[in-house]
KEKE-3310 file (N, C-alpha, C; in steps of 0.2 Angstrom, whole numbers, plus 5000, padded with zeros to 4 digits):
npx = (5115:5105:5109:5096:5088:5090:5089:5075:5071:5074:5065:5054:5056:5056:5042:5035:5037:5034:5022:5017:5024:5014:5002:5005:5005:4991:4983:4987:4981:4969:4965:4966:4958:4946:4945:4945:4935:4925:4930:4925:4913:4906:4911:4907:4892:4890:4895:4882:4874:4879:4874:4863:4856:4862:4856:4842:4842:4843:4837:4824:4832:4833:4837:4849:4859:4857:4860:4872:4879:4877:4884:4899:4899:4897:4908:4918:4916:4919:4933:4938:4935:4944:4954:4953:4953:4965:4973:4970:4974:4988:4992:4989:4998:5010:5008:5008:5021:5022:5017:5014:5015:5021:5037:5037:5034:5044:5054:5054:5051:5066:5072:5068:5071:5085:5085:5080:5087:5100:5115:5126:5117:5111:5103:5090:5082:5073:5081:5078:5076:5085:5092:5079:5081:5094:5095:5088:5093:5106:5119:5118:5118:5116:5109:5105:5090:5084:5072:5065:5052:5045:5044:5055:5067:5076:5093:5101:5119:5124:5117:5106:5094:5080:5070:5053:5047:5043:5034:5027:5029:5023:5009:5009:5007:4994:4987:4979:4970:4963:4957:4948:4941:4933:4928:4918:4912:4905:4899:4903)
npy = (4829:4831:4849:4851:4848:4857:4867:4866:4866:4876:4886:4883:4885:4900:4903:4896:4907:4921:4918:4917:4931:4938:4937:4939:4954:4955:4953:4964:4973:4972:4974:4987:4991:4989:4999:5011:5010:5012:5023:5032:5029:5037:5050:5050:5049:5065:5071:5070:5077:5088:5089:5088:5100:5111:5108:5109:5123:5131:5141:5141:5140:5134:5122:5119:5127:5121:5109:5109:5113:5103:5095:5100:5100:5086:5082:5089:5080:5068:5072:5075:5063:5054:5060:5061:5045:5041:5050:5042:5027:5031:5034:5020:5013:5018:5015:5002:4997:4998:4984:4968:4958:4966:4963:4949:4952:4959:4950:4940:4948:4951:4939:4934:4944:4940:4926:4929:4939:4935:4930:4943:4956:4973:4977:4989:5001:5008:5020:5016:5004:4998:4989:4975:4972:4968:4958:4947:4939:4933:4936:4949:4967:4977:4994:5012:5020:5034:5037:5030:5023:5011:4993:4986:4987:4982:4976:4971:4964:4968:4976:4975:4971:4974:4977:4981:4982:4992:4999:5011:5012:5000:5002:5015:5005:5001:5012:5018:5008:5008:5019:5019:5010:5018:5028:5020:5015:5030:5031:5039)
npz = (4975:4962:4949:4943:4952:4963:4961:4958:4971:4976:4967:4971:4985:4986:4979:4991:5000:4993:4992:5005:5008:5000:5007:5023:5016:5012:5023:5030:5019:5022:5035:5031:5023:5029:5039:5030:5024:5033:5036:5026:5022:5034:5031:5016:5023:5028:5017:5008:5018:5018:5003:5001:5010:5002:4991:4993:4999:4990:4976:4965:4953:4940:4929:4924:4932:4944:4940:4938:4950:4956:4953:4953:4969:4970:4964:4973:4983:4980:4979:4990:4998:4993:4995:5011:5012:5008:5019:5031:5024:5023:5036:5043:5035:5042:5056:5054:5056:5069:5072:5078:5064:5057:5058:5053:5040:5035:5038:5031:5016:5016:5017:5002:4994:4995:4990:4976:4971:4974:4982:4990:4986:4990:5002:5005:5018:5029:5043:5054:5054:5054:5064:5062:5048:5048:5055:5051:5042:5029:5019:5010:5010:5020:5019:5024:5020:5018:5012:5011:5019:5027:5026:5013:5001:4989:4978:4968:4965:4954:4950:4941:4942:4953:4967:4975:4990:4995:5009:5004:4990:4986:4991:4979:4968:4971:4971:4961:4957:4968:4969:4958:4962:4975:4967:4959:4970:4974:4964:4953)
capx = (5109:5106:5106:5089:5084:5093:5085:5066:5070:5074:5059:5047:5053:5054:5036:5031:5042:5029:5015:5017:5023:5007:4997:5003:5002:4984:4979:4989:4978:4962:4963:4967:4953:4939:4945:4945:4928:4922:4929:4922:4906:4904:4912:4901:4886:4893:4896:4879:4870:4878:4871:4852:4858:4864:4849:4837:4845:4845:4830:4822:4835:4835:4838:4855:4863:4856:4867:4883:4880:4876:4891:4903:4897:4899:4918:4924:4914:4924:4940:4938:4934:4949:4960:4954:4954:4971:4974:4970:4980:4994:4992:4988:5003:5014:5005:5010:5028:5023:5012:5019:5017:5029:5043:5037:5036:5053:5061:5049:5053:5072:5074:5065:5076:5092:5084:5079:5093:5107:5122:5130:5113:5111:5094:5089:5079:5073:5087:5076:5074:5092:5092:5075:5083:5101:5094:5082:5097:5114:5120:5116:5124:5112:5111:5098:5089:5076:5063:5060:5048:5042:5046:5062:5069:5081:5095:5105:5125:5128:5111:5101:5088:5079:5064:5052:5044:5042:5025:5024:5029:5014:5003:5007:5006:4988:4982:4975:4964:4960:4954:4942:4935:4930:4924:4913:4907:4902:4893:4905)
capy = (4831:4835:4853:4852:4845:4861:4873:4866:4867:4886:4889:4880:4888:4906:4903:4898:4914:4924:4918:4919:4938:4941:4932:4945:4960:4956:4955:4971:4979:4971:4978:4995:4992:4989:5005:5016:5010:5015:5033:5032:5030:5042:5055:5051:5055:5072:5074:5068:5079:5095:5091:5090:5108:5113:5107:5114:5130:5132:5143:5139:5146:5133:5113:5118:5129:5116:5103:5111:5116:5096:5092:5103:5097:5080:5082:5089:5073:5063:5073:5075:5055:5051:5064:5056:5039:5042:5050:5034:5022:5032:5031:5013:5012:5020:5009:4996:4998:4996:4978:4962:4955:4968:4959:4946:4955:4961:4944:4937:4949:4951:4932:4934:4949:4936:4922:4931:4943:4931:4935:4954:4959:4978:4980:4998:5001:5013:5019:5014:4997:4994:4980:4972:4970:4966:4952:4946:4934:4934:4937:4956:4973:4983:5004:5014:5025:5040:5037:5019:5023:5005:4988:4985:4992:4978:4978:4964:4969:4972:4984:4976:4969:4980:4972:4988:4980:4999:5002:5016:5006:4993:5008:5017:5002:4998:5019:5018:5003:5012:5026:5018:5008:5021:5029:5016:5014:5033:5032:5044)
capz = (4972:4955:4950:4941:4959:4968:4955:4959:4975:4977:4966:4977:4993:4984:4979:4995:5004:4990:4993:5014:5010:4999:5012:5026:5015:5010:5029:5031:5015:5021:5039:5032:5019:5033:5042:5027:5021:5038:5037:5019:5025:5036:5024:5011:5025:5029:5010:5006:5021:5012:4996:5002:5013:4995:4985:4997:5001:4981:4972:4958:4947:4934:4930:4920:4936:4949:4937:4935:4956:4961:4947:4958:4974:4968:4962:4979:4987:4977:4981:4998:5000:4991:5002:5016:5012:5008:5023:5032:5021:5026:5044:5043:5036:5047:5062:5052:5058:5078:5072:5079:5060:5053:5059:5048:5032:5035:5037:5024:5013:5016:5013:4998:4990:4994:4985:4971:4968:4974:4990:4990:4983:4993:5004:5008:5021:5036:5051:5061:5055:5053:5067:5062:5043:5047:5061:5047:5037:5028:5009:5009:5014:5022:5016:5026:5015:5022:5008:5013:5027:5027:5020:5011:4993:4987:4972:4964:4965:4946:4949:4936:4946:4957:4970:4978:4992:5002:5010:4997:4983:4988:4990:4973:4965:4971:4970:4953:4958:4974:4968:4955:4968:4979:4963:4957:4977:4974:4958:4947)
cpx = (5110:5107:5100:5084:5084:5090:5079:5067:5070:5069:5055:5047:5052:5045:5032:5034:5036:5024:5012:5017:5015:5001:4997:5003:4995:4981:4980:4983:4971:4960:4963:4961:4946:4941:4943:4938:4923:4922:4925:4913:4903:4907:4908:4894:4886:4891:4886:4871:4871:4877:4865:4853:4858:4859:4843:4836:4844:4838:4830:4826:4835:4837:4848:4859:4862:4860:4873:4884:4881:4883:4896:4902:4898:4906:4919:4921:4919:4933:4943:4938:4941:4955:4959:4955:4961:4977:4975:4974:4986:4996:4994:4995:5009:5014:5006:5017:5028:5021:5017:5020:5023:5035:5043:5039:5043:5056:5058:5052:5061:5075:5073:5069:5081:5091:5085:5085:5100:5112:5122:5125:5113:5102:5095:5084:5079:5079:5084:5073:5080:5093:5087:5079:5088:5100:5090:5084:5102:5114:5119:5118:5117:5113:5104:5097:5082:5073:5062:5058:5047:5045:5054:5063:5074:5086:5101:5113:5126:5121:5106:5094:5086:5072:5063:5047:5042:5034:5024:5026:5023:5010:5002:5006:4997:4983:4978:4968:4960:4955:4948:4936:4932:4923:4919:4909:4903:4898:4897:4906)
cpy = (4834:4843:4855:4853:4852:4867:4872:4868:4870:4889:4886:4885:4898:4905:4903:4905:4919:4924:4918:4925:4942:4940:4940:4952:4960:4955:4963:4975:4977:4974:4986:4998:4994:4996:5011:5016:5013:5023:5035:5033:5036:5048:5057:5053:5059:5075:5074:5076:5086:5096:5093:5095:5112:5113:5110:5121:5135:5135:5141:5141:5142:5125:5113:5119:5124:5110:5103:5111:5107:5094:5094:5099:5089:5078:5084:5085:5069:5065:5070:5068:5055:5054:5060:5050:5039:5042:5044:5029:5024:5032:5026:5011:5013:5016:5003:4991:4996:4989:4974:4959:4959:4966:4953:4947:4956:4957:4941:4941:4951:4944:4931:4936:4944:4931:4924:4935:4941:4935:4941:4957:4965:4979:4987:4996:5008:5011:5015:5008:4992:4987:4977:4968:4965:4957:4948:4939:4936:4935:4944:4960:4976:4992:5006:5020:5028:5039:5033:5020:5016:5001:4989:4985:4986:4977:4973:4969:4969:4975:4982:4976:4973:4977:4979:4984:4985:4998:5010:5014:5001:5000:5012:5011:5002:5006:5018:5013:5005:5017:5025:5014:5010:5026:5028:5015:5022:5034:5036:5041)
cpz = (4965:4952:4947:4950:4963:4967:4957:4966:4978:4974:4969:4984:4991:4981:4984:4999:5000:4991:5001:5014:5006:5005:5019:5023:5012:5016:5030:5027:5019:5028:5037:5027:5025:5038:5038:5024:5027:5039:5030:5017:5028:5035:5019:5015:5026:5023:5007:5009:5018:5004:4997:5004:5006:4991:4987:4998:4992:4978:4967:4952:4940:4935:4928:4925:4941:4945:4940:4946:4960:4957:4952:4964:4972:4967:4971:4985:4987:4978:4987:5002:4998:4995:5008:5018:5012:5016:5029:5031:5026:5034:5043:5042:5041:5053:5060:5056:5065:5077:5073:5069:5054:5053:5054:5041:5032:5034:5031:5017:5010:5012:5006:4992:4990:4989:4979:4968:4969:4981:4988:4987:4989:4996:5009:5012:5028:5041:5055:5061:5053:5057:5064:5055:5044:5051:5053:5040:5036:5021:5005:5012:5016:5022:5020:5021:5017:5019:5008:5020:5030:5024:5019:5003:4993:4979:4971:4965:4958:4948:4942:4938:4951:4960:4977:4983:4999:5004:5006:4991:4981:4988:4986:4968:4966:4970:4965:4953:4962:4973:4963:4958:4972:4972:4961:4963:4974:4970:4952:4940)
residu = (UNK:UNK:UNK:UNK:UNK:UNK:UNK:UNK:UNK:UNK:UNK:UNK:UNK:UNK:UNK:UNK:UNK:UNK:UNK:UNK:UNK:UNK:UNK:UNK:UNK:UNK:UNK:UNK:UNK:UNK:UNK:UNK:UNK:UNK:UNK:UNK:UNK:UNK:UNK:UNK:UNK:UNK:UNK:UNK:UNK:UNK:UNK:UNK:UNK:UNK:UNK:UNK:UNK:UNK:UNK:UNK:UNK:UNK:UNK:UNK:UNK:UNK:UNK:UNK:UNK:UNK:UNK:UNK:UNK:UNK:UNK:UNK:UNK:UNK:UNK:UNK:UNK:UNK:UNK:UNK:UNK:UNK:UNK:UNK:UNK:UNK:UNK:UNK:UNK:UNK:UNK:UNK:UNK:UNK:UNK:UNK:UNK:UNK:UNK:UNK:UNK:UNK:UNK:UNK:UNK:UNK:UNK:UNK:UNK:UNK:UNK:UNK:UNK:UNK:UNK:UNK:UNK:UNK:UNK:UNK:UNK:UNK:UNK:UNK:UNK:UNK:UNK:UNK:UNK:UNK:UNK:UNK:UNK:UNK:UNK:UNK:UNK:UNK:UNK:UNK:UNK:UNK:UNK:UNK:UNK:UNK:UNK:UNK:UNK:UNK:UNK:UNK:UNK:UNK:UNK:UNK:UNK:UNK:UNK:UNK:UNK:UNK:UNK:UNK:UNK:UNK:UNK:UNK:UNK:UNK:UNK:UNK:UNK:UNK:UNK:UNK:UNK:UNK:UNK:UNK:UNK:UNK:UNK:UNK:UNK:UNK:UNK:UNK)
# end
């Protein structure tokens, strides 16, 4: 077989291997989306039933201090949503870990790290997911590492390459988009 032949080959099936592991972590985001929009909702009623408390309770002192007071009150609506939606992600994540499809991602994205970053590549990973990993394929040394809660952290052996596929890697990546979503959901 040619190597051009051998070459497409491994990028066809690393493409598919991509697009399977996007596939279960965009189930993963969107069940932990429909849970977080749920506590988001009923956040923002709380938040909203101590504005009118707050706007009512308020004497006529003026249009500029009732601003600045709904301004306030608005910020730590907005905080407070984001803390607990937060709060939520992070669970969710962690719950992640008992889901029959974690074992997927795992293998999915372990295979992925080998293709991509080649044999003796080094995959970090949670103690406690040393078997799940190590069972998961061959061409990689396995390292456990306490700050990979989730998922798998991968690095090429000369260390140029580096592939962050942690559940907090995936979830700072996607904060900034997060945060302006719920933002825009409240109006700020």
């Amino acid at each position: 077989m040619p190597t051009d032949d051998i070459v497409s080959n491994m990028e066809k099936k690393a493409e598919e291997q991509i697009s399977a592991i996007r596939k279960n972590c965009q189930n993963a985001v969107d069940s932990i989306n429909k849970e977080m929009n749920d506590a988001v909702h009923q956040i923002q009623e709380k938040w909203e039933r101590k504005l009118k408390e707050a706007m009512d309770s308020m004497d006529k002192t003026g249009k500029d201090e009732s601003l600045m007071v709904y301004r306030n009150i608005t910020m730590e609506k907005q905080s407070a949503i984001i803390r607990s939606a937060w709060e939520i992600v992070e669970t969710q994540l962690k719950d992640l870990r008992k889901k029959p499809m974690y074992r997927e991602i795992i293998e999915k994205s372990v295979k992925y790290a080998v293709s991509v970053l080649g044999n003796n590549c080094t995959v970090y990973g949670s103690e406690d997911d040393e078997e799940l990993i190590t069972s998961s394929g061959k061409g990689f040394a396995f390292t456990s590492d306490r700050n990979v809660l989730g998922g798998i952290k991968a690095i090429s052996k000369d260390g140029k390459l580096t592939l962050d596929m942690t559940t907090s890697g995936i979830l700072n990546e996607r904060k900034e988009d997060f945060e302006e979503m719920l933002m825009g959901r409240e109006g700020a």
